[in-house]
C-alpha positions as CSV (number, residue, x, y, z in Angstrom):
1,X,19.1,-3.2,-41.3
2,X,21.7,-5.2,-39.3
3,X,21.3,-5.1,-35.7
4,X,24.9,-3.7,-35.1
5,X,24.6,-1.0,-37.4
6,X,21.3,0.4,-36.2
7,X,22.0,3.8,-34.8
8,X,22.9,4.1,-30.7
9,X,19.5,4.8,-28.5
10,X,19.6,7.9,-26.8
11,X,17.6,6.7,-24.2
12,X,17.3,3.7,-22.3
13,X,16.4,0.5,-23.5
14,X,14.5,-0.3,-20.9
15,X,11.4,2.0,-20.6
16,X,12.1,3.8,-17.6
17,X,9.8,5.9,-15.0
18,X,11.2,9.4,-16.4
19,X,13.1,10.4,-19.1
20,X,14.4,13.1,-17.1
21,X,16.1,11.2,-15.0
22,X,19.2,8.9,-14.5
23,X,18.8,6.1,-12.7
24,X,21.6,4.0,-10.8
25,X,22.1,0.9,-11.2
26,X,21.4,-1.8,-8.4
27,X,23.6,-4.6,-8.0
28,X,23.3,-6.4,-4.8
29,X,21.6,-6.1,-1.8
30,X,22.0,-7.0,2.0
31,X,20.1,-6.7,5.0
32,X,19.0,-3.1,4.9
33,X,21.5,-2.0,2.4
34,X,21.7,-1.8,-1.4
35,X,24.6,-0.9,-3.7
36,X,24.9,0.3,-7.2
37,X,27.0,-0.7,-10.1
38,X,29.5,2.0,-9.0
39,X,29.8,0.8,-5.2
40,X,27.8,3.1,-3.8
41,X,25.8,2.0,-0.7
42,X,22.8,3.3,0.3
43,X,20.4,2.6,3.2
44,X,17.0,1.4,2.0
45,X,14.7,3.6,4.5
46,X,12.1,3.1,2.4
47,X,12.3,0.0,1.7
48,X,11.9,0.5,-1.7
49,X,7.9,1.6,-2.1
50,X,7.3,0.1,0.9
51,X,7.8,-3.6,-0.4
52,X,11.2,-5.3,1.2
53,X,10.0,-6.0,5.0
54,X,12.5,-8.8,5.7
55,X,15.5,-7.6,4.2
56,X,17.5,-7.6,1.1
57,X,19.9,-10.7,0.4
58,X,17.8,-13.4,2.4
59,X,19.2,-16.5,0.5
60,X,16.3,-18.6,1.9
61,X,14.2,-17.1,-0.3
62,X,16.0,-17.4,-3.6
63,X,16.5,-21.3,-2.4
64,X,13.1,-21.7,-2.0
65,X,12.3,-20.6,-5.4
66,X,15.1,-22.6,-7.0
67,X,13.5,-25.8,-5.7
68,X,9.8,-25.2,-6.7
69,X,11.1,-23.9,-10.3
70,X,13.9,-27.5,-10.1
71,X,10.2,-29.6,-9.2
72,X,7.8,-27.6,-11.5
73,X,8.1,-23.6,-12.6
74,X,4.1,-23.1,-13.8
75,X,1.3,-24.5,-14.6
76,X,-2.3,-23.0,-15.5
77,X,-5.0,-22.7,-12.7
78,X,-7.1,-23.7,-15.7
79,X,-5.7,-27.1,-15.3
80,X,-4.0,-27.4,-11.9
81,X,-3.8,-26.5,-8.5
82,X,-0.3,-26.8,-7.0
83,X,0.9,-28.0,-3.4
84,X,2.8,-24.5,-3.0
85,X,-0.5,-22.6,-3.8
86,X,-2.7,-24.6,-1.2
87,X,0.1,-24.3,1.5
88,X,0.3,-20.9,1.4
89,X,-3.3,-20.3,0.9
90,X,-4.1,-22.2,4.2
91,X,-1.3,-20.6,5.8
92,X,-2.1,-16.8,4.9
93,X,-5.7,-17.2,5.8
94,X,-4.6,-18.4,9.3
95,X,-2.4,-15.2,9.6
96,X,-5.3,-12.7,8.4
97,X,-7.1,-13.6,11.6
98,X,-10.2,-15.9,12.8
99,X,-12.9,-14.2,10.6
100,X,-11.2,-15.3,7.4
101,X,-11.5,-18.9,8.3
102,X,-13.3,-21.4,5.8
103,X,-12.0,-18.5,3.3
104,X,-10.0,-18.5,0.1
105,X,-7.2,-17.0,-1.1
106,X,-7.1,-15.7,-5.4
107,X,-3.1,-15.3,-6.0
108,X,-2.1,-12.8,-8.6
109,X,0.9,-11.1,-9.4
110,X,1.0,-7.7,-7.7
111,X,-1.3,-4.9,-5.7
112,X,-2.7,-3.3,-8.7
113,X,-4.3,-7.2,-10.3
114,X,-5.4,-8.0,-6.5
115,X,-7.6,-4.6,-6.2
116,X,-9.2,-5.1,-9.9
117,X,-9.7,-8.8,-8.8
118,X,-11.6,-7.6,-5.7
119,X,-13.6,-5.2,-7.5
120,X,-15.1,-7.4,-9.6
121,X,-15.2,-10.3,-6.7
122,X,-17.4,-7.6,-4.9
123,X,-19.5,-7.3,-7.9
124,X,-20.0,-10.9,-8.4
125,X,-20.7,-11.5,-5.0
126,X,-23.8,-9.2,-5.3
127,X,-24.9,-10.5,-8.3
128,X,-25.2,-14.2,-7.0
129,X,-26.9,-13.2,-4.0
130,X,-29.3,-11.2,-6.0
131,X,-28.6,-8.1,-6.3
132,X,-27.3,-7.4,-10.2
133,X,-28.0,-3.6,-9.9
134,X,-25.4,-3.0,-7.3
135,X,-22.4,-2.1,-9.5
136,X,-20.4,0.5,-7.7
137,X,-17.7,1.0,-5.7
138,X,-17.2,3.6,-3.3
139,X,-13.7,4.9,-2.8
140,X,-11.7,8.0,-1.3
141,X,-10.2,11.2,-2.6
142,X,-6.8,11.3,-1.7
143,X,-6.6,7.5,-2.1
144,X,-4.4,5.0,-4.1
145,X,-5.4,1.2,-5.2
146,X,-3.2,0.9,-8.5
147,X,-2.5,1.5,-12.0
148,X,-5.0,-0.8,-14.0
149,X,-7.8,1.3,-14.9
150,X,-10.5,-0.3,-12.6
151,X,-8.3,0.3,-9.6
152,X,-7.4,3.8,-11.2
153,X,-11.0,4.8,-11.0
154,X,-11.5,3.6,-7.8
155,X,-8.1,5.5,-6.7
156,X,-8.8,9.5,-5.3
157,X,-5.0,10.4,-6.7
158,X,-5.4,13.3,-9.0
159,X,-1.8,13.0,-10.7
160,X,-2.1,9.6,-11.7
161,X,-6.0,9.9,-12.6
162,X,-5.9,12.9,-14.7
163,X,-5.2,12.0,-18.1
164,X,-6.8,8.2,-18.1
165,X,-10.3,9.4,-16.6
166,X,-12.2,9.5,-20.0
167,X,-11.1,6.2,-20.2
168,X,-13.0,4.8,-17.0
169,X,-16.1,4.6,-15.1
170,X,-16.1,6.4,-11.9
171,X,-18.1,6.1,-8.7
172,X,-18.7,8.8,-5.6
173,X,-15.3,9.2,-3.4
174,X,-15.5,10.6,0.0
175,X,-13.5,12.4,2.1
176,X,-10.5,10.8,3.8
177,X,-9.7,10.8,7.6
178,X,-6.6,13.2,7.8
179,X,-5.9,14.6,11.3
180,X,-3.1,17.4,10.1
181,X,-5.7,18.6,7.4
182,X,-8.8,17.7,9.1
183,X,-11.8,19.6,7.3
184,X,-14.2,19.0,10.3
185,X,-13.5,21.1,13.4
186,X,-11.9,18.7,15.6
187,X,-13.6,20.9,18.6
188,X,-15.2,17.3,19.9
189,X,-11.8,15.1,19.0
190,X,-10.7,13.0,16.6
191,X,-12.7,10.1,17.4
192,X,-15.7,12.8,16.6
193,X,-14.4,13.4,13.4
194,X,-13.8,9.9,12.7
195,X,-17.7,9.3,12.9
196,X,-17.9,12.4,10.4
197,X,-15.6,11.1,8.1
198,X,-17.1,7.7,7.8
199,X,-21.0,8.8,8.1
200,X,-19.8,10.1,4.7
201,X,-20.3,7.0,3.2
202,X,-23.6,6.4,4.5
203,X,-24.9,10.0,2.6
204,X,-23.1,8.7,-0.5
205,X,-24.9,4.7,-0.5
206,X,-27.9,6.8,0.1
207,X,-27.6,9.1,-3.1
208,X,-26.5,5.7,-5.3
209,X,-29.6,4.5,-3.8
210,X,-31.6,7.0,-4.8
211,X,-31.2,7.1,-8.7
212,X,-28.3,9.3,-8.8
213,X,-25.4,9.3,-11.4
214,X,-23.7,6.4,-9.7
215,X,-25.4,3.0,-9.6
216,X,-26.2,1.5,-6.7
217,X,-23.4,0.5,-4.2
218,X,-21.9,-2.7,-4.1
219,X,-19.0,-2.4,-1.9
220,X,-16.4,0.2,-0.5
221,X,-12.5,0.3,-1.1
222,X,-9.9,2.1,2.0
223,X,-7.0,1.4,2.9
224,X,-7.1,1.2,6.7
225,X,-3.7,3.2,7.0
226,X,-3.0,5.8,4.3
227,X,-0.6,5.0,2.1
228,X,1.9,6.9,-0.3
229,X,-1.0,9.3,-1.6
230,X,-1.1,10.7,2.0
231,X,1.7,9.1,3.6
232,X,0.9,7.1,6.5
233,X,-2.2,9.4,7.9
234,X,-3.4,7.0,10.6
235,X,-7.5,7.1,11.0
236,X,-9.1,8.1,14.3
237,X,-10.2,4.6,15.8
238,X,-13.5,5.3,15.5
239,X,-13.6,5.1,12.0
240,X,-13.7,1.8,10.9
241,X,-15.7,0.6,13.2
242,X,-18.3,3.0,11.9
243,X,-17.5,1.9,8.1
244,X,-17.3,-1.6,9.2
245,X,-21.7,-0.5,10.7
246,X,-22.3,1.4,7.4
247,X,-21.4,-1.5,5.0
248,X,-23.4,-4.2,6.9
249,X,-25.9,-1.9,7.6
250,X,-26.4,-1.4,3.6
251,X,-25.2,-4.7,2.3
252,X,-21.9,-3.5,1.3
253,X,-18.8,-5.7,1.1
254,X,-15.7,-3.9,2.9
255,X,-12.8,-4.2,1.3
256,X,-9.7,-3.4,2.9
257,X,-6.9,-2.4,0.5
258,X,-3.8,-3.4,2.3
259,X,-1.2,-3.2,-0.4
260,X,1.2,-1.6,1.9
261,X,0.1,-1.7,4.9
262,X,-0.3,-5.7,5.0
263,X,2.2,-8.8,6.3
264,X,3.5,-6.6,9.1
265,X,4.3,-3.1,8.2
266,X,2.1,-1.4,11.1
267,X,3.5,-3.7,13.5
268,X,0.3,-6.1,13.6
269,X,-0.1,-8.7,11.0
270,X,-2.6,-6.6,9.3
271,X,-3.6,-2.5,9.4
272,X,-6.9,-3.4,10.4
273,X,-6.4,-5.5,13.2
274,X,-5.4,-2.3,15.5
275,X,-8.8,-2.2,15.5
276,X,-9.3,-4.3,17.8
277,X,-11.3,-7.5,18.3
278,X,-14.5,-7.6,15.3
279,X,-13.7,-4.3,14.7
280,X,-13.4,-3.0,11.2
281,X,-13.1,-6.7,9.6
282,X,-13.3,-6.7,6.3
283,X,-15.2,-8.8,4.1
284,X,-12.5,-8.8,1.2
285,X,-8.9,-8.3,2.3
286,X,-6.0,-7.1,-0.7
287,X,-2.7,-7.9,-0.4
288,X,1.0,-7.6,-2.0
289,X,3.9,-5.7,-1.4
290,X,5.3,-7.3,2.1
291,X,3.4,-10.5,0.9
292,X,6.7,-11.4,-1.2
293,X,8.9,-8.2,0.4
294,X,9.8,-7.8,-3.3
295,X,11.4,-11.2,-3.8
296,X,9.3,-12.3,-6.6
297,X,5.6,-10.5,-8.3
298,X,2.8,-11.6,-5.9
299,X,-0.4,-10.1,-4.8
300,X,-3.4,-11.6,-3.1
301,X,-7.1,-11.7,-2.3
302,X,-8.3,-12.8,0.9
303,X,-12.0,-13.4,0.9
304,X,-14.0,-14.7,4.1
305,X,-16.6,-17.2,3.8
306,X,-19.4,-14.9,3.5
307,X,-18.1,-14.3,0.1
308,X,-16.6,-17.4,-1.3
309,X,-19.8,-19.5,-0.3
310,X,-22.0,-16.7,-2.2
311,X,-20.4,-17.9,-5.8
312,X,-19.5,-21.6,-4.7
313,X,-23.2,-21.8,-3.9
314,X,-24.1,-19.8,-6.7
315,X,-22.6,-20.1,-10.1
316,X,-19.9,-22.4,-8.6
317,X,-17.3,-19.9,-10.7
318,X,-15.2,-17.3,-10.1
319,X,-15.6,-15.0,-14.1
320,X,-12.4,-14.0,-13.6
321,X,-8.3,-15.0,-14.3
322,X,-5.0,-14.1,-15.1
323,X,-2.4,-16.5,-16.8
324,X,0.1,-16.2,-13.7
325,X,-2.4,-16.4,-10.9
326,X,-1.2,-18.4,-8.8
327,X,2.3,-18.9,-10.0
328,X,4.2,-21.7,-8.3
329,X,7.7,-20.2,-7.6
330,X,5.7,-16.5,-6.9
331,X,3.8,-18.7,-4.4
332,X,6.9,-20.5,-3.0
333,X,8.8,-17.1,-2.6
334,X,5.7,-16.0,-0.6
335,X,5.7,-18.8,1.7
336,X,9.1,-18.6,2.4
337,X,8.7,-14.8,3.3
338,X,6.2,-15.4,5.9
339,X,8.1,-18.7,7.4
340,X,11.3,-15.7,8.0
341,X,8.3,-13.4,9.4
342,X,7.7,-15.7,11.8
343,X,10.9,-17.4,12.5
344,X,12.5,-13.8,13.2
345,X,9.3,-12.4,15.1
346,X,9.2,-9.3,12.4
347,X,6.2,-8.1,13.1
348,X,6.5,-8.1,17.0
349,X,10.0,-5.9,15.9
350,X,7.8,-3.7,13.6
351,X,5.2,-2.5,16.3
352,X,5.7,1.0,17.3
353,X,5.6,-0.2,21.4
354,X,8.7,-2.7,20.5
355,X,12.1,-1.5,21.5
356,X,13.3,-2.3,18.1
357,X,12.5,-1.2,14.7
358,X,9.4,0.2,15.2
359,X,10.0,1.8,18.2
360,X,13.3,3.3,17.0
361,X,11.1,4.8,14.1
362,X,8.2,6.5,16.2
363,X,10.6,7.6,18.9
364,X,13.7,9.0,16.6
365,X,11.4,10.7,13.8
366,X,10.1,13.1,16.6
367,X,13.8,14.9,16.4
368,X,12.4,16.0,12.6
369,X,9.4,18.1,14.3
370,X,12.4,21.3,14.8
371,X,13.3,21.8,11.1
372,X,10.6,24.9,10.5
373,X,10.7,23.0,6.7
374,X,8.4,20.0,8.6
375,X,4.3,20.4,9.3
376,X,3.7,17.0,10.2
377,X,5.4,13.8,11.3
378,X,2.7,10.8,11.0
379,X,2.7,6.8,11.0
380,X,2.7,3.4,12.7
381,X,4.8,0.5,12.3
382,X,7.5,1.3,10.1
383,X,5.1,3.3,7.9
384,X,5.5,7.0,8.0
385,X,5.4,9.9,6.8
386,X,6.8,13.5,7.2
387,X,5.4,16.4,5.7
388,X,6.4,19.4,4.1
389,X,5.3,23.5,4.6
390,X,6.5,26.3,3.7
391,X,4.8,28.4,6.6
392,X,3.9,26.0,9.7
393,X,1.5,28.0,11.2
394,X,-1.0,28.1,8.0
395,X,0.5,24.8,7.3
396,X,0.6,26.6,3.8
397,X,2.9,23.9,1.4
398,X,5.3,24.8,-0.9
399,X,4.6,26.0,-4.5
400,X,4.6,22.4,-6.5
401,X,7.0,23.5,-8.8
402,X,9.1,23.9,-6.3
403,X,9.8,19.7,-6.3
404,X,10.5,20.1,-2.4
405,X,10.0,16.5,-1.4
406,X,11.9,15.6,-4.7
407,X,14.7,17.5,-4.1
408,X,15.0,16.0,-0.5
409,X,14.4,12.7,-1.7
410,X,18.0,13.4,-4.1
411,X,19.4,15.3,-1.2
412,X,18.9,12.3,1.3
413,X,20.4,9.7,-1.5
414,X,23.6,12.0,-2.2
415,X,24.0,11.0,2.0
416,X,23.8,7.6,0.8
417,X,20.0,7.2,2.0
418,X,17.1,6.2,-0.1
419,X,13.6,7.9,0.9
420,X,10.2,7.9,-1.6
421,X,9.2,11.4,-2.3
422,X,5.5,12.5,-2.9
423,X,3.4,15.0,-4.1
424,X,0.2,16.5,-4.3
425,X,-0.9,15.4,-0.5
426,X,-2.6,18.9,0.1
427,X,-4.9,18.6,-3.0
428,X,-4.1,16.0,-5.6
429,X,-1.6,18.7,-7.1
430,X,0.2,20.3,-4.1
431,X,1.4,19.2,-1.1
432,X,5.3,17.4,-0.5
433,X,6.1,14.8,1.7
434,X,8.1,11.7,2.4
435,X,7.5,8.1,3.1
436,X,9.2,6.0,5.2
437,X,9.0,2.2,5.2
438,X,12.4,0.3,6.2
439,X,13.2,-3.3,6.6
440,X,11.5,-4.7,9.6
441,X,15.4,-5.5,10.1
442,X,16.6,-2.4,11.0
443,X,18.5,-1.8,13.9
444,X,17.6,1.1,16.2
445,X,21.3,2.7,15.5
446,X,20.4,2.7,11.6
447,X,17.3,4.2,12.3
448,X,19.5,6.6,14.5
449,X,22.2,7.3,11.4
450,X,19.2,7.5,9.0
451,X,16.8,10.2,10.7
452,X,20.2,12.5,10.8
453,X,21.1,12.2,7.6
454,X,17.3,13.1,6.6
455,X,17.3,15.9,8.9
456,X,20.6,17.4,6.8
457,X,18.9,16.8,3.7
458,X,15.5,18.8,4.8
459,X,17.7,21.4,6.0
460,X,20.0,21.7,2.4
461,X,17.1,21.8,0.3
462,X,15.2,24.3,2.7
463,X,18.1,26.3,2.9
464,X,18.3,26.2,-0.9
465,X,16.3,29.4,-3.5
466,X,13.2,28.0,-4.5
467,X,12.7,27.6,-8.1
């Protein structure tokens, strides 16, 4: 049959995230704004899953990538390095900190290829230094490292797990530091719990060790700051330190799964350098998100010496590839990201002590904490997150069917401002809350603007009959 006389879709032609759902859409975008195909402008307080932290519109960027494509658009890291790719390499190991020097860098093209590349980086690693039976990976419940099935397994999310888990090996998860839902009493402080949560791991290397189920244990996966699974629960700073013990202490590699929390977004260059000084340093670092602020696919891999000497000394080869690692005009986009980073100071803007963006966050947000609808406002940077209870005193959440952070989420964008809605924080199924994750460019009067059009939103949809 003819094209032109094939029956109209019903549905879109491009496979979108719900059936159920019309989307808007997007046109153009500037600064912190973005508008639709019907002129509607809406404030990206999100910025977009966390991704855009320099802004929409930067025409640097799109320059950038027109000249490397002009020069040379790809070639295979088969055959080729590129210029771009060593550049950047050199340059993003110099921003990751001191203990990644005489590192390398494996370029891929998103979060979810970067955290299957570490896992079986970690595995390889262990191998060449000896040590074939250590195959697992320890993760957390309530966690989130991506949507290929290694990173799946590894991932604690119980709505996005569900259906694929015959489909996977898993490993043990422990529990997550959460201060608003601690299970530990709290009666000795947070730090306390910290050390609880993290001597967690130690029990669970201990039963790999031993012959259980799970092989033994070749590294551990966290992200330092919780990301959307939990929105933006910031650990006690005793944890990593104690993971960061554990892992030497037992040979494991620590790898840090900054996704979201990397190039910026807690107001240090990465999570884990709130830290402080040799404190929680990973031995594999994962990157994407900010690392392009959505200007073009990208993820990365930072690995410190420790690890890249094991297989250069070793095997001498990585057993691992994608065709676009390492794409030339990904790479150049990248590069030109972090040049604006540093030219405009963003991360210095992002911290939560500036008087800027991140500041405006931490200190406006607190006006949410006297709408009885919110339990819990949490974060760093310009990552946070606000929660959702029905009672506040039991911290009891709403029912799941009622969609509350959904329905705040469409509330918020009728008021022109884009949030990213959550569920399932409480137990993998309920739970409702709200990420926030603007532009590093925001000023403090669109943070201003933004929190009160939130607050009406919360206050509709509580105000509304639950289903």
């Amino acid at each position: 049959m003819e094209l032109s006389k094939l029956p109209p879709l019903t549905h879109p032609a491009a496979f979108p995230r719900s059936f159920r759902k019309v989307y808007p859409a997007a046109v153009r975008g500037e600064g912190v704004y973005l508008w639709d195909a019907d002129g509607l402008r809406f404030l990206d307080f999100s910025g977009s899953a966390a991704v855009n932290f320099i802004g929409h519109g930067v025409r640097e960027i799109g320059a950038a990538m027109a000249a490397q494509t002009d020069q040379l658009e790809f070639v295979h890291s088969s055959q080729f390095t590129t210029p771009a790719a060593e550049a950047f390499a050199a340059e993003l190991l110099d921003f990751a900190g001191p203990h990644f020097a005489g590192g390398c860098v494996y370029f891929c093209s998103g979060g979810s290829e970067a955290v299957e590349t570490a896992l079986k980086l970690a595995r390889q690693y262990q191998v060449e230094i000896g040590h074939p039976e250590r195959v697992a990976v320890l993760s957390r419940t309530q966690s989130y490292h991506g949507s290929t099935l290694g990173a799946l397994a590894a991932s604690g999310n119980r709505r996005r797990r569900e259906m694929y888990l015959p489909m996977v090996r898993e490993f043990a998860h422990i529990g997550v530091p959460h201060c608003y839902r601690c299970q530990y009493s709290c009666a000795l402080g947070c730090d306390d719990c910290g050390l609880k949560y993290a001597n967690e791991l130690e029990r669970a290397i201990l039963e790999a060790g031993a012959g259980a189920p799970n092989a033994a244990a070749a590294g551990f996966l966290c992200e330092p700051v919780s990301g959307a699974t939990l929105g933006a629960s910031v650990p006690p700073q005793s944890y990593l330190q104690r993971i960061r013990e554990i892992c030497s202490l037992h040979g494991l590699l620590m790898i840090a799964d900054e996704v979201m929390t990397g190039m910026g977004r807690t107001g240090r260059n990465f999570a884990f350098h709130h830290c402080g000084h040799a404190c929680g340093i990973p031995d594999i670092l994962v990157t994407a998100k900010g690392l392009s602020s959505g200007y073009a696919p990208l993820g990365a891999v930072i690995a410190s010496a420790k690890v890249v000497d094991a297989i250069a000394n070793g095997s001498g080869a990585f057993l691992h590839g994608f065709t676009y690692n390492a794409h030339p005009v990904s790479v150049a986009a990248g590069r030109a990201v972090l040049r604006i980073m540093r030219e405009e100071d963003l991360v210095a803007r992002a911290n939560s002590d500036s008087g800027e963006a991140g500041g405006a966050m931490k200190s406006t947000l607190q006006q949410l904490w006297q709408l009885a609808a919110v339990g819990d406002v949490r974060g760093i940077g310009l990552l946070w997150g606000v929660e959702f209870v029905a009672d506040r005193t039991s911290k009891r959440p709403f029912a799941p069917a009622a969609n509350f952070a959904p329905r705040v989420g469409a509330a918020a964008a009728r008021r022109g401002l884009l949030v990213y809605p959550m569920q399932g924080s409480v137990d993998g199924n309920a739970g409702d809350h709200l990420l926030l994750a603007p532009p590093a460019v925001i000023t403090p009067e669109q943070v201003n603007w933004a929190v009160q059009q939130l607050a009406e939103a919360i206050e509709e949809v509580a105000g509304e009959k639950e289903p």
